[in-house]
N, C-alpha and C positions, 0 to 999 in steps of 0.2 A: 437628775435630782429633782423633790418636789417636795415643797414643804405641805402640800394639802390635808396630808396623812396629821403632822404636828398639830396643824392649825385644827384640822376638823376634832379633835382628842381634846384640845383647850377648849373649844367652844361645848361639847359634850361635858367637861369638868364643870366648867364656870355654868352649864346649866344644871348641872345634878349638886350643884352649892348651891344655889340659892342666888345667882350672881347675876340682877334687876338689868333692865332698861330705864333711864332714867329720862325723864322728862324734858324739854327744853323748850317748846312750847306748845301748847294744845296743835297746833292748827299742822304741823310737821310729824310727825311719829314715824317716816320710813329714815330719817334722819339721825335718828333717837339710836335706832337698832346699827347705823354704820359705826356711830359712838361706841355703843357695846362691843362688835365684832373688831372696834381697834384696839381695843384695852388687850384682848386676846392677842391680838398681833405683840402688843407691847410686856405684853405679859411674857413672851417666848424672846425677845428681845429680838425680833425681826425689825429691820430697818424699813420701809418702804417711803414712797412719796406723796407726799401731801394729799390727804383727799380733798374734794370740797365741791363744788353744786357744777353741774356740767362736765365732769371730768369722767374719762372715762378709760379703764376700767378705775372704782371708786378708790382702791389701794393696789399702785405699783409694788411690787416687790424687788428690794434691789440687791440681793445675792443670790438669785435665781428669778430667771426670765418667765414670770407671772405676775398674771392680776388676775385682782378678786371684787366683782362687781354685787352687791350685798342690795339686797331684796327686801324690806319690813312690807307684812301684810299684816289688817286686822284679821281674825280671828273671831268669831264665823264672819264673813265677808266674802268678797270676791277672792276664789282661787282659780278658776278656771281657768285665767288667762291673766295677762299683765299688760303695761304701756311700757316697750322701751322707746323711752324720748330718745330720738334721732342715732340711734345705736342698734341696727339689727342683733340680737342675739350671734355670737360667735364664739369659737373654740381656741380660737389663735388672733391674735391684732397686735399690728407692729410688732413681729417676732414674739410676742408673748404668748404662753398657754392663759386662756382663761377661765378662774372657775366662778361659779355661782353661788352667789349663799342666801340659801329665802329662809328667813326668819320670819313665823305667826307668833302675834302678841291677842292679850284680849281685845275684842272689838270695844266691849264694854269696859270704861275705866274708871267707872264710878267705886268702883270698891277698892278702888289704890289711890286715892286721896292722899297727897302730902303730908308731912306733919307741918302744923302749925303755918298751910297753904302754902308748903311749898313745894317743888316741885316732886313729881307722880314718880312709885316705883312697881314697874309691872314687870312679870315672869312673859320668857322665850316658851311657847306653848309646846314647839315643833318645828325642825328646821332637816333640811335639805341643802345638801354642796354637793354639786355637781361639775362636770366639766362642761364646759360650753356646747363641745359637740354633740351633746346630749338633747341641748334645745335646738339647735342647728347646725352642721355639717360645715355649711359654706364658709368655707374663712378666705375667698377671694372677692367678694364682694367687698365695695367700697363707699360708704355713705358720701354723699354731696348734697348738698342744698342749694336749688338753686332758683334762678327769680327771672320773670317774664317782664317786659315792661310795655306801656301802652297801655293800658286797663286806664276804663273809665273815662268821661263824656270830653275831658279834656286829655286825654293819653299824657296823663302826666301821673300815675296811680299803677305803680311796682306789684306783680303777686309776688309774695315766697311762698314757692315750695318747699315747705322744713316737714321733712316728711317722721311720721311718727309709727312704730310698729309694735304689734300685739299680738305676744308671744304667749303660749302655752306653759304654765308651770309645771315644776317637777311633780308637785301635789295635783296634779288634773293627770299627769301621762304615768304615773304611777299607783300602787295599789300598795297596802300593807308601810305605808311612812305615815300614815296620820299620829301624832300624837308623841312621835320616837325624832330620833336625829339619826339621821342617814347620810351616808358618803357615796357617792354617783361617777364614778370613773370609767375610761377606757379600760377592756380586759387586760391589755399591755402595762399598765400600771401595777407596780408589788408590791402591797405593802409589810409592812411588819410583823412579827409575831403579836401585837395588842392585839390585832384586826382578824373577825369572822366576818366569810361570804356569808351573806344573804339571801343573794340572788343574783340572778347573771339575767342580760336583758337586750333584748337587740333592736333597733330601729334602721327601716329600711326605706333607701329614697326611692321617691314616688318618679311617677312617670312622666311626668311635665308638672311646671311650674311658670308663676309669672313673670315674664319677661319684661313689657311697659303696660304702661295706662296712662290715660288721657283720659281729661275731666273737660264736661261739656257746662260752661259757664249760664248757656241762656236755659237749661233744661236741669243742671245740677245733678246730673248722672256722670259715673263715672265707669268707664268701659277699659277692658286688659286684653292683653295679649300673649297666648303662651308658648312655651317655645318646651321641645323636648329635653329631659335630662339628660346628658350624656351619662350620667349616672344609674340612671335608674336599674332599679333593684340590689341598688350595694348594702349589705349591712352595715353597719356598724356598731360592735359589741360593747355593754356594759357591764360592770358586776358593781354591786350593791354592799357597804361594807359598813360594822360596827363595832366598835368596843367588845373587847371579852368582857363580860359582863350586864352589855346591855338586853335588851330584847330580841330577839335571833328572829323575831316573826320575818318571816320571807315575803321579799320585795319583785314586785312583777312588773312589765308593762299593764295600763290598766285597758281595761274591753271596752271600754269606753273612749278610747285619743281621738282628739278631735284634730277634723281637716276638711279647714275652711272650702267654702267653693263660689261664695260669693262674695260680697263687700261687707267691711263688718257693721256698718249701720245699720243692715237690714238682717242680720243673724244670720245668715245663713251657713248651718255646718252640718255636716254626716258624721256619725257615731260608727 
């Protein structure tokens, strides 16, 4: 069982109404957009568990073993890539499937002005739900955070390592979603009669990957280590799904995926 097929249909509805992001404060707006994408949840009268800042994934689901970790970007801005704080990108965590949901809003929000200063109402421009394994495979890896101590002229000065990672979006490794609302699943997934394929889409793991790194304090360089995939070369298939009715434009991987090969301070990636 999965509700993704329900939810992604509500969120497609509540965009083809007219149904805003609502403001809460200037300075937060990927906040704004988790608000929106629960009223949908509540709208369906799915139960889930509390979201709220650090938590992860942002909405448990509690009559089916999912979460949905919800994405607000501005709109033209950064798509190429994202920060997941302290949460590698994953498909599965703690027994759960997880899906993704990037919502773009306007970058510019001077033309949604409150009435009578209060707060802002802006349109979901474009969105993307996916499954996790779509951004990454691995669902055995295990985040930790963890701390050195000794640092500094009295060794009494802790580093932490709270490590942060910068993940590729659906809108960067895909072609033909700009603009539209798209569903991003494993080909094993069936949905409904609503739902037309799009597009069917395969991502294949690469040949080595990084293992460790060690960061050089007096030089400020950071050096890795890589070990081979015992995977490499598996596929694994997507198909690309929407509403009868919407735009049937067909969904590809895009010629463009990017894959990093250096550190990302210094850019470095191949096309």
């Amino acid at each position: 069982m999965t509700e993704c097929f329900n939810i992604f249909a509500k969120c497609v509805e509540a965009m083809r109404d007219g149904e805003l992001i609502e403001s809460v404060s200037s300075g937060d707006k990927e906040f704004h957009f988790q608000n929106w994408f629960q009223k949908r949840l509540e709208s369906l009268n799915i139960h889930y568990e509390g979201s709220g800042r650090n938590r992860y994934p942002d909405f448990k689901i509690v009559e089916v073993a999912e979460g949905y970790e919800v994405k607000g970007l501005a709109w033209p801005g950064r798509e190429r890539d994202y920060d997941a704080n302290s949460q590698m990108p994953t498909g599965r965590h703690n027994g759960r499937e997880i899906f993704y949901v990037f919502g773009r809003y306007p970058a510019d929000l001077s033309a949604y002005d409150g009435t009578d200063g209060g707060n802002k109402h802006y349109p979901v421009v474009d969105l993307i739900m996916c499954h996790g394994n779509f951004l990454n495979a691995d669902c055995e890896y295990v985040h930790k955070n963890k701390s050195v101590k000794g640092f500094g002229t009295y060794c009494d000065i802790i580093i932490r390592d709270r490590k942060m990672y910068v993940a590729p979006t659906p809108f960067a490794l895909t072609e033909g979603t700009v603009g539209l609302a798209t569903l991003i699943v494993p080909e094993h997934y069936v949905p409904d009669d609503r739902f037309i394929n799009v597009g069917a889409m395969v991502r294949t793991e690469c040949r080595s990957m990084v293992k460790e790194y060690s960061f050089d304090l007096s030089t400020n360089k950071i050096t890795t280590g890589r070990s081979v995939n015992r995977h490499s070369g598996r596929e694994h298939r997507f198909v690309a799904y929407r509403l009868k009715g919407q735009s049937e434009k067909n969904v590809r991987i895009s010629n463009s995926e990017i894959r990093y090969t250096g550190s990302y301070d210094e850019d470095e990636y191949v096309e």
